[in-house]
N, C-alpha and C positions, 0 to 999 in steps of 0.2 A: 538612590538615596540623595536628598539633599542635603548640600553643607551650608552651615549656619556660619554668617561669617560672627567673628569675633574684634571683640575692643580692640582697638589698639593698647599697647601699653603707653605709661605716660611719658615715656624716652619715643618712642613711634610717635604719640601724638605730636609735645614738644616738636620733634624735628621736624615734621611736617609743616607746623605751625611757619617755622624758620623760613623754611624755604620758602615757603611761598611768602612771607615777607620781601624775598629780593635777595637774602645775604648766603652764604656760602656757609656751611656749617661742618666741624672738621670735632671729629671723637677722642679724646685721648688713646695711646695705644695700649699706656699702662694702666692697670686694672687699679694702683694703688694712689692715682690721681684724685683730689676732691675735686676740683672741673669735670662739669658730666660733659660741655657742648664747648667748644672755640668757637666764633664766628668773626668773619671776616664780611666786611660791610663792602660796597660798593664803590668805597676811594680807599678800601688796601686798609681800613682801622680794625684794628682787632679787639673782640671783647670774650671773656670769658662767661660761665653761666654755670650755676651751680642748681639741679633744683631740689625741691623741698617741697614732699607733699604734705596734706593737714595731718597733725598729731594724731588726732581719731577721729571718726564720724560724728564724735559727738563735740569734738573741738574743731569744726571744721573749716574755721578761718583761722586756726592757731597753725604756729610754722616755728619749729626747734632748730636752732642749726648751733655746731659745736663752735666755740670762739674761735675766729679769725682774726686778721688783719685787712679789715676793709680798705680796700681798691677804685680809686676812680671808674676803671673799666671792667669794675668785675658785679655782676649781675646773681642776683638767686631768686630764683623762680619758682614763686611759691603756687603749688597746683590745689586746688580743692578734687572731692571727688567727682564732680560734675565738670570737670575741665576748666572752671574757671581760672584764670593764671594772673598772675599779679607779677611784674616783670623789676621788682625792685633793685636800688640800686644798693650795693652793700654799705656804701656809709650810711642812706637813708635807712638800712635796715637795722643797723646795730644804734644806731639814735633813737629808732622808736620800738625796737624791743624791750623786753624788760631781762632780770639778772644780774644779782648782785657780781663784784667785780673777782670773787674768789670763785664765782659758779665755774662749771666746765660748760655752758651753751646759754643760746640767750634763746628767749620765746617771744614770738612777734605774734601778739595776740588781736587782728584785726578789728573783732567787734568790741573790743577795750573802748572806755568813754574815755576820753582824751579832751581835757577842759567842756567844751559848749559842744562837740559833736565828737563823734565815734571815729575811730582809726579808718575803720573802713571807707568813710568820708572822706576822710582827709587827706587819704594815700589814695582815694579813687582815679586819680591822674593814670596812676602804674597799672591800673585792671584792662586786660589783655590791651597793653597798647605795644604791638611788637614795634610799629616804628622807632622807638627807643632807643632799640637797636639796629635796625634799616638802616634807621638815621642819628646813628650817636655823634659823630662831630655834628651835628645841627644843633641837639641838645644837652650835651658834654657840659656846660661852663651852668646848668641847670639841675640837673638830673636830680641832687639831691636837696633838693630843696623845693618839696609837692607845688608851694603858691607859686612859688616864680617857675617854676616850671608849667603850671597851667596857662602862665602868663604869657610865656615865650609860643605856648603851642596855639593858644588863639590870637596871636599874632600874625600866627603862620610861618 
């Protein structure tokens, strides 16, 4: 009989993804954690990662997450069903979600028109770019902010 291998799930994918970026990737131990991933970068900086898959197949660049308190180093990673991953940063992401300030969650709605071009344009910086994280003191004093952060990366 042959066995069929299977998907990974999106927590297997994600970490795989990780790793092989370069960084060390550590699980919470408590289940009642909102951190899915720690990572630990290659000169000892730590970044947290929340992820967040699309609201439904049929909203499948929309991404719901409950109100936080955005974080320099804290990341939420929004996965489509096709593994596309968008690696945003939390200040960047509660800036361009939407929800009024009495909601319990905000909606980061990608294909949203946003003035002259669409979100997903405009956050296309964060679409799967793990170095983000690899390399977060390289682009830490950027991250939330898409133009100058394209800026700093074709810089080099």
């Amino acid at each position: 009989m042959r066995q069929t291998e299977s998907m990974p799930t999106v927590h297997e994918y994600i970490s795989s993804k990780l790793i092989e970026s370069g960084v060390s990737v550590f699980k919470p131990l408590n289940s009642n954690s909102d951190i899915d991933f720690a990572i630990r970068t290659g000169d000892g900086t730590y970044t947290e990662v929340i992820i967040r898959e699309s609201i439904s197949e049929n909203d499948a660049l929309s991404f719901q997450m409950d109100r936080f308190r955005p974080r320099a180093h804290l990341f939420i990673l929004c996965v489509t069903s096709n593994h596309e991953c968008w690696l945003i940063p939390s200040i960047a992401f509660e800036r361009f979600a939407s929800g009024a300030p009495v909601e319990a969650s905000w909606v980061l709605n990608l294909g949203t028109p946003n003035g002259n071009d669409s979100l997903v344009e405009r956050l296309s910086v964060y679409k799967d770019r793990w170095s983000l994280l690899s390399n977060y003191t390289k682009y830490k004093s950027t991250l939330s902010d898409p133009v100058a952060l394209k800026v700093r990366i074709a810089m080099g």
